[in-house]
C-alpha positions as CSV (number, residue, x, y, z in Angstrom):
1,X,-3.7,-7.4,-2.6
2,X,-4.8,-10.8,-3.9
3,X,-4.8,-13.5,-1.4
4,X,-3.2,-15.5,-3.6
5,X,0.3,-14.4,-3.1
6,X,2.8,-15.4,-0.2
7,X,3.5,-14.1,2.4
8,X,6.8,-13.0,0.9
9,X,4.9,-11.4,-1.9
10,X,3.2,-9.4,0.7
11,X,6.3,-7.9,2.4
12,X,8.3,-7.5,-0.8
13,X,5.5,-5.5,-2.8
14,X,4.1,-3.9,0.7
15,X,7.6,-2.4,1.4
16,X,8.5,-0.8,-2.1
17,X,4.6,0.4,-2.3
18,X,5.4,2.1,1.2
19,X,8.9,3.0,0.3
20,X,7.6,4.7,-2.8
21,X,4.5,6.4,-1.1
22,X,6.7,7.3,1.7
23,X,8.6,9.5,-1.1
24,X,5.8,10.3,-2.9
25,X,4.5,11.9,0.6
26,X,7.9,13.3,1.9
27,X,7.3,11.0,4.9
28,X,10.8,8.8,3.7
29,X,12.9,10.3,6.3
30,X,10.4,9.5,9.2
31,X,10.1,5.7,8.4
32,X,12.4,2.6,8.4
33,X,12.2,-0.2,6.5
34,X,9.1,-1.7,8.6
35,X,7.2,1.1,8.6
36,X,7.8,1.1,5.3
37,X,6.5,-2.3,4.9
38,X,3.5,-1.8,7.4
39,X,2.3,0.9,5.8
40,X,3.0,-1.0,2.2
41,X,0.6,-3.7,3.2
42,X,-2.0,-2.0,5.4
43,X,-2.3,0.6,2.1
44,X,-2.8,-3.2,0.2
45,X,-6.1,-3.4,2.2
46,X,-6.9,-0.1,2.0
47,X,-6.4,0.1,-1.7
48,X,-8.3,-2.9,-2.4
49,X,-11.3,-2.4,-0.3
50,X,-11.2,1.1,-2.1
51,X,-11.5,-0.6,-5.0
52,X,-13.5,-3.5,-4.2
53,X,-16.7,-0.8,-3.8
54,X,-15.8,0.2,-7.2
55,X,-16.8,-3.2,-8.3
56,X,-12.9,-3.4,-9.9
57,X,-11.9,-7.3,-9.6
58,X,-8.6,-6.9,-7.1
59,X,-8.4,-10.5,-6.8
60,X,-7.3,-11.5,-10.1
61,X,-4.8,-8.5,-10.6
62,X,-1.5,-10.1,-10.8
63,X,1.3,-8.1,-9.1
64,X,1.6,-5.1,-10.9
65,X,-1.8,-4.7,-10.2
66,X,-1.4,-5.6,-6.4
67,X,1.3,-2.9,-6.7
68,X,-0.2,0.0,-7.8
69,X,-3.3,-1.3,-5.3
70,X,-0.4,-0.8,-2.6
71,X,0.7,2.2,-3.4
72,X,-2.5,4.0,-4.1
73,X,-3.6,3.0,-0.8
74,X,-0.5,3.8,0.9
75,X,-0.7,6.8,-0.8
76,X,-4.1,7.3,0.9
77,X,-3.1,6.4,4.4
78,X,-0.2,8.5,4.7
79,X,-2.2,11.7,3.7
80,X,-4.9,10.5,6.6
81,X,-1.7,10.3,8.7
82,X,-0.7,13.6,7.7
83,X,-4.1,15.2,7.9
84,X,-4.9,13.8,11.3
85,X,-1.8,14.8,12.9
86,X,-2.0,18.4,11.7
């Protein structure tokens, strides 16, 4: 996510990202709203490191873009979560 946005920004687009990949994943059931957000924003920084060594500019992304970034690595870190605990 850009380090532009709040705080606020962060927790509001972190928890639908994780909310989404949560259902995306079938993980919904297992998390609660903070995991939800936890995972949200930690899949933010996954995402855009991801994406940083793509040389795609996550900086200037707006929030759609710091969205999708979200999700994708949310995305991303529940299937590690998944894979690791199997």
């Amino acid at each position: 996510m850009t380090l532009g946005l709040s705080f606020v920004a962060w927790i509001i687009i972190g928890g639908l990202a994780g909310w989404i990949a949560s259902k995306i994943k079938g993980t919904d059931a297992q998390q609660g709203i903070l995991l939800n957000i936890v995972v949200g924003v930690v899949g933010g920084l996954i995402g855009g490191w991801l994406l940083g060594l793509f040389g795609v500019d996550v900086a200037g992304g707006g929030w759609i873009f710091s969205f999708l970034t979200c999700l994708l690595g949310a995305v991303i870190l529940l299937s590690l979560i998944r894979l690791v605990r199997k």
